[in-house]
NUZA-604721 format. One record per residue (C-alpha): residue number from 0; x, y, z. Coordinates in pm, 1 decimal. Layout:
! residues N
<kedo num="NUM" x="X" y="Y" z="Z"/>
...
***
This chain:
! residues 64
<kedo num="0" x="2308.8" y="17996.0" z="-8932.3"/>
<kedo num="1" x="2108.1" y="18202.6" z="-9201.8"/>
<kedo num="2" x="1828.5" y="17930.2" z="-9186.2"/>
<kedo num="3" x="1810.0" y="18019.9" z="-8829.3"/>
<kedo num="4" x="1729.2" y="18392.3" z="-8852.3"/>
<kedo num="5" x="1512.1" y="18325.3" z="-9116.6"/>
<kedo num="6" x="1291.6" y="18107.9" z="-8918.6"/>
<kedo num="7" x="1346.5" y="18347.0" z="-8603.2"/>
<kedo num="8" x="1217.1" y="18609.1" z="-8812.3"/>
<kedo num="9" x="911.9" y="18449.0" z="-8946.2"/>
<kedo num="10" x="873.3" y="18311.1" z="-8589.6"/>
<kedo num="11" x="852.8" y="18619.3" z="-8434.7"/>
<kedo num="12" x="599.1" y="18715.5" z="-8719.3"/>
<kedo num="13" x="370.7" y="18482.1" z="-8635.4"/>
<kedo num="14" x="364.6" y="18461.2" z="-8242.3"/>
<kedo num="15" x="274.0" y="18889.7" z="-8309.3"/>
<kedo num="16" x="5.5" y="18742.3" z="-8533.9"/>
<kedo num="17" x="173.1" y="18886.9" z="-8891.6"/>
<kedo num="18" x="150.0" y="18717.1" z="-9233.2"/>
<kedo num="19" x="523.7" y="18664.4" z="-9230.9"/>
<kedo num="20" x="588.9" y="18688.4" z="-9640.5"/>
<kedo num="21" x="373.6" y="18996.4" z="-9592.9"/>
<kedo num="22" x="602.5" y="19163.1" z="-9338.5"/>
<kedo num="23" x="904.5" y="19082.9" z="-9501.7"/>
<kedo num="24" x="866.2" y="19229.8" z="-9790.2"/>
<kedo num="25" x="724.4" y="19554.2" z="-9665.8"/>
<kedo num="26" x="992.7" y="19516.2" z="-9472.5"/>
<kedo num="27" x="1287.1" y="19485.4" z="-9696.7"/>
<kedo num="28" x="1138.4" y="19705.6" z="-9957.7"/>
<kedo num="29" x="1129.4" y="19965.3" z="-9634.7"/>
<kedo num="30" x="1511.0" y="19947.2" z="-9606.9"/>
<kedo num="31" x="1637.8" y="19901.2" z="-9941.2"/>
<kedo num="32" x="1371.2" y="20223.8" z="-10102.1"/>
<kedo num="33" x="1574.3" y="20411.5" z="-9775.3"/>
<kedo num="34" x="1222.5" y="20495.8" z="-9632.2"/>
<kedo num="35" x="1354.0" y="20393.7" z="-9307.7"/>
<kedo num="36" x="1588.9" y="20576.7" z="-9143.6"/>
<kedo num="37" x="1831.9" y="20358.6" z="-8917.9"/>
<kedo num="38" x="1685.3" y="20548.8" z="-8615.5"/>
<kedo num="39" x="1371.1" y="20417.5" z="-8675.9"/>
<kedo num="40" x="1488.2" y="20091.2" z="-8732.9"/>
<kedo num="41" x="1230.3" y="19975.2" z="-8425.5"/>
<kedo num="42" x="926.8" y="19996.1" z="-8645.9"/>
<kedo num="43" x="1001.8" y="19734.6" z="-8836.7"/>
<kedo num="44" x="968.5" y="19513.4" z="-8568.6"/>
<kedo num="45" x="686.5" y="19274.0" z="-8605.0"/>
<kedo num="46" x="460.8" y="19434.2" z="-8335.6"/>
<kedo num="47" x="516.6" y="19769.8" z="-8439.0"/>
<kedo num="48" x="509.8" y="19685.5" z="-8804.6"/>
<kedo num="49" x="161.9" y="19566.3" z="-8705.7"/>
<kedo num="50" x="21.4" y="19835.7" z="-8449.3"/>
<kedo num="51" x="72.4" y="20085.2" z="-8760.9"/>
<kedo num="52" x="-67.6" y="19910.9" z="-9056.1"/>
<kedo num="53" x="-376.7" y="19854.2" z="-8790.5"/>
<kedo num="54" x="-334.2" y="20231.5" z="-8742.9"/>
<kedo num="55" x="-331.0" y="20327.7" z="-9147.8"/>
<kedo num="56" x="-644.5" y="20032.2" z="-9128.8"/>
<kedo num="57" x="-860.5" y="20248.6" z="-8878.0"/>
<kedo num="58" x="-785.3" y="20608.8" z="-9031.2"/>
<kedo num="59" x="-877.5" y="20444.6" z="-9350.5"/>
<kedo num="60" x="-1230.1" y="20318.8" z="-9199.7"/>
<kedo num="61" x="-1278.1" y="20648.7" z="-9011.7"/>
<kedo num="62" x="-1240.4" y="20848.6" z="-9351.7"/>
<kedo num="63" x="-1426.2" y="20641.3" z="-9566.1"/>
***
């Protein structure tokens, strides 16, 4: 059963176009630091995840 969602997780990574070893551990470091609040739980998602690091990505270019 863990194997399962595991390989649902990196899965999901992939199909949203996401390094999944990347994403998790932004991800888990996100949750166990407590910089994620359980209401925004959602932007961990893989999509999300990505839209903002392609957000930080384009500030960073614009500022540069």
């Amino acid at each position: 059963k863990s194997f399962a969602v595991l390989a649902s997780l990196v899965n999901t990574a992939k199909l949203n176009g996401v390094d999944p070893e990347v994403w998790l551990a932004d991800v888990l470091e996100r949750i166990i630091s407590g910089k994620v609040t359980a209401n925004q739980m959602e932007t961990l998602f893989p999509w999300a995840w990505k839209a903002e690091r392609e957000g930080i990505a384009d500030q960073e270019r614009r500022a540069a």
